[in-house]
C-alpha positions in Angstrom: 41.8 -27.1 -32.7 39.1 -24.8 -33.8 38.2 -24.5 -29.9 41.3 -24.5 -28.6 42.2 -21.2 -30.9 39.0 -19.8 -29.5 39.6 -19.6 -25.9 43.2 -19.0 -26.9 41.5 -15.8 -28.6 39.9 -15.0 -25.4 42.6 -15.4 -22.8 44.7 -13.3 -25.1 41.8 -10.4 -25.3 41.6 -10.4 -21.2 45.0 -9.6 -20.8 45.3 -6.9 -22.9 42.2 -6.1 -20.7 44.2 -5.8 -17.5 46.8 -4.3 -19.1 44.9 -1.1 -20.2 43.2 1.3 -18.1 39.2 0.1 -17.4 37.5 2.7 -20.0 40.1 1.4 -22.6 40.2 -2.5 -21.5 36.5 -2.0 -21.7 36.3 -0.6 -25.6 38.9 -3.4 -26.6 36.9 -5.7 -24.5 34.0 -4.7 -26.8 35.7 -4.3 -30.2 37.3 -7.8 -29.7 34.5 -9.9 -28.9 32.8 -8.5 -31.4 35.4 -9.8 -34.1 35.2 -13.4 -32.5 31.5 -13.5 -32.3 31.3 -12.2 -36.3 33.9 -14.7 -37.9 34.8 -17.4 -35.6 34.0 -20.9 -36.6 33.3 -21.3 -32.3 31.2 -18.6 -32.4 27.7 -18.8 -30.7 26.1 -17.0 -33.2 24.4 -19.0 -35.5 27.0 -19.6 -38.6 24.4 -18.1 -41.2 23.7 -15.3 -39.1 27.3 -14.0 -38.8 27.4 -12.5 -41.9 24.8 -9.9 -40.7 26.3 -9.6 -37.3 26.3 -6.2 -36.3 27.8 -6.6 -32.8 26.9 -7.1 -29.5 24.9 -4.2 -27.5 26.2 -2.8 -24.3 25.6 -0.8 -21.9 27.9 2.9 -21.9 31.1 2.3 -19.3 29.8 3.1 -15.6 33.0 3.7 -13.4 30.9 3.3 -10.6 30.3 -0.3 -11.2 34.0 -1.8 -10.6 35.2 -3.1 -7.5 38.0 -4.4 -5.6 36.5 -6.8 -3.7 38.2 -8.9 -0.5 37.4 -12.9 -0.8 35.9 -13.8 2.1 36.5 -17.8 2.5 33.3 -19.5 3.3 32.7 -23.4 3.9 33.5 -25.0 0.4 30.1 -26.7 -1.1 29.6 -28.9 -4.0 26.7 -28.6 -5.7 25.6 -28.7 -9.4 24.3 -25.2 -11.0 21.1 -25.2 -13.2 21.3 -25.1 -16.8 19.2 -23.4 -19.2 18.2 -26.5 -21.1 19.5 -29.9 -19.9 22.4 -30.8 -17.3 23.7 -29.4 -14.7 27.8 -28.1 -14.1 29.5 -29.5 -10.6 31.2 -26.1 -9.2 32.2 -25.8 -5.6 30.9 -22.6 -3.6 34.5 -21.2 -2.0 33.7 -17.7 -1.0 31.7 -14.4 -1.6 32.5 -10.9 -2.1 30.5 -7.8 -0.9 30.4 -4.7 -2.7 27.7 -1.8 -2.6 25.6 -0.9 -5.8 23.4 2.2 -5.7 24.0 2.3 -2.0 22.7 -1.3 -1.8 25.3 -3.7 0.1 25.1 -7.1 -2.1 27.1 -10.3 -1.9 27.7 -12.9 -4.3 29.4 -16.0 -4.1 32.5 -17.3 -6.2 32.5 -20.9 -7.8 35.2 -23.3 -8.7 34.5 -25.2 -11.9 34.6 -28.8 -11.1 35.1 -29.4 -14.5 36.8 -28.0 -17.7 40.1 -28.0 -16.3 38.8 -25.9 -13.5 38.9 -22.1 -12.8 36.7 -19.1 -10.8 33.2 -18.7 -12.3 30.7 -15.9 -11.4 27.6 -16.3 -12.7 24.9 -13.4 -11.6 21.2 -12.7 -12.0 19.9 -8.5 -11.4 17.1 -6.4 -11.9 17.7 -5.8 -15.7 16.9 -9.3 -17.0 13.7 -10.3 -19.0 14.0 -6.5 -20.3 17.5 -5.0 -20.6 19.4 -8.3 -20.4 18.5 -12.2 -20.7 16.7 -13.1 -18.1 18.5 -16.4 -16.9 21.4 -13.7 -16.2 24.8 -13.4 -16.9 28.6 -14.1 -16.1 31.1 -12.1 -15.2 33.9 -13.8 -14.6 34.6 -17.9 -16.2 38.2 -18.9 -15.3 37.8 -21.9 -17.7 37.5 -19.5 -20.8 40.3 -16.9 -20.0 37.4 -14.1 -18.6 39.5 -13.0 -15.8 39.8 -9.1 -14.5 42.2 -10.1 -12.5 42.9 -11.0 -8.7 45.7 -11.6 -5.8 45.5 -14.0 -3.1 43.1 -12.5 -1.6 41.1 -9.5 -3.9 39.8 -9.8 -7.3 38.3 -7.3 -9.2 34.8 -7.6 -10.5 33.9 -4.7 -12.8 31.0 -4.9 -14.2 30.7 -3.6 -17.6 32.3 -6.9 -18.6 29.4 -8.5 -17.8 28.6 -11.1 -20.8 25.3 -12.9 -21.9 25.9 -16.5 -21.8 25.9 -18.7 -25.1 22.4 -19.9 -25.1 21.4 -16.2 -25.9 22.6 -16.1 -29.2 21.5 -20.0 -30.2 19.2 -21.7 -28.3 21.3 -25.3 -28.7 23.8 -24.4 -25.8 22.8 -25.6 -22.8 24.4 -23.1 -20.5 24.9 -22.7 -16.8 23.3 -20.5 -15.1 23.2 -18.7 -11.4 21.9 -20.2 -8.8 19.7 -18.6 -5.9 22.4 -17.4 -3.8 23.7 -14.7 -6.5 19.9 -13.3 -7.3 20.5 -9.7 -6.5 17.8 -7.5 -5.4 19.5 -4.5 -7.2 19.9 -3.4 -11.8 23.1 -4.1 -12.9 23.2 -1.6 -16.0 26.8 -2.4 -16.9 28.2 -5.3 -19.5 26.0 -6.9 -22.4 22.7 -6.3 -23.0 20.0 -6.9 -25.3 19.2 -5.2 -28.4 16.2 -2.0 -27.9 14.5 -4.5 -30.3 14.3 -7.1 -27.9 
């Protein structure tokens, strides 16, 4: 039940998301996962380290890094993304999105989970991690979990600064998907989550 409230929690912070201009979606977005990760019982932080918890470092809002992307269908493929420690998550490739970053054109692709009741999952990897972010990258979007932007039948937005460090950041006992070679990109994505100056 404890779960089931969580990702209730979550679902219920993304749409007030949409439902807010990106600069204000973004501070709730902030404010509110900082409340889950300090006093949830499904937090990932470590249950003796949440009283502490100061909240989660982020890069300043960068309008420049949202996008309305088209979906451009591609082949479906199955295949099973690498995790951080053991195991591997089935997902099925279904189609990519191009966008331009620092005048760089990039493409990533979009995943369907093939598991947890389904739902889009974009996991990423950029130029900031090992120093500015974690450096088995991050997600953006995870269907499964209620972390949805938003999309029609055939756009979704990807902005960003709601990029999110995946579990195994905060305790190393998650075992936590992570991107596989086809969404390396070749450019710094200084938007979303990052880690602390101290790290």
């Amino acid at each position: 039940m404890s779960l089931a409230d969580y990702r209730r929690r979550v679902a219920d912070l993304y749409t007030e998301v949409r439902r807010l201009d990106p600069a204000s979606g973004h501070e709730l977005w902030k404010t509110g996962r900082d409340r889950l990760f300090g006093s949830h019982s499904q937090s990932a932080v470590r249950a003796e380290q949440r009283a502490g918890f100061e909240g989660l470092p982020a890069f300043e809002y960068d309008p420049t890094l949202r996008f309305e992307c088209a979906v451009e269908p591609t082949e479906q493929l199955t295949l099973g993304l690498p995790h951080s420690g053991t195991g591997t998550t089935p997902a099925s490739a279904f189609g990519t999105v191009g966008f331009t970053v620092d005048q760089t054109p990039v493409t990533l692709t979009l995943f369907w989970l093939d598991e947890y009741g389904g739902g889009i999952f974009l996991p990423f990897r950029d130029l900031t991690n090992g120093s500015e972010t974690y450096g088995g990258g991050r997600y953006l979007l995870d269907g499964a979990k209620g972390a949805d932007l938003g999309s029609d039948a055939d756009t979704i937005t990807l902005d960003f600064n709601f990029a999110y460090h995946p579990s195994c950041v905060h305790d190393s006992r998650w075992s936590c998907p992570l991107p596989p070679p086809q969404n390396h990109l070749d450019v710094a994505i200084r938007g979303g989550e990052r880690l602390s100056i101290a790290d």
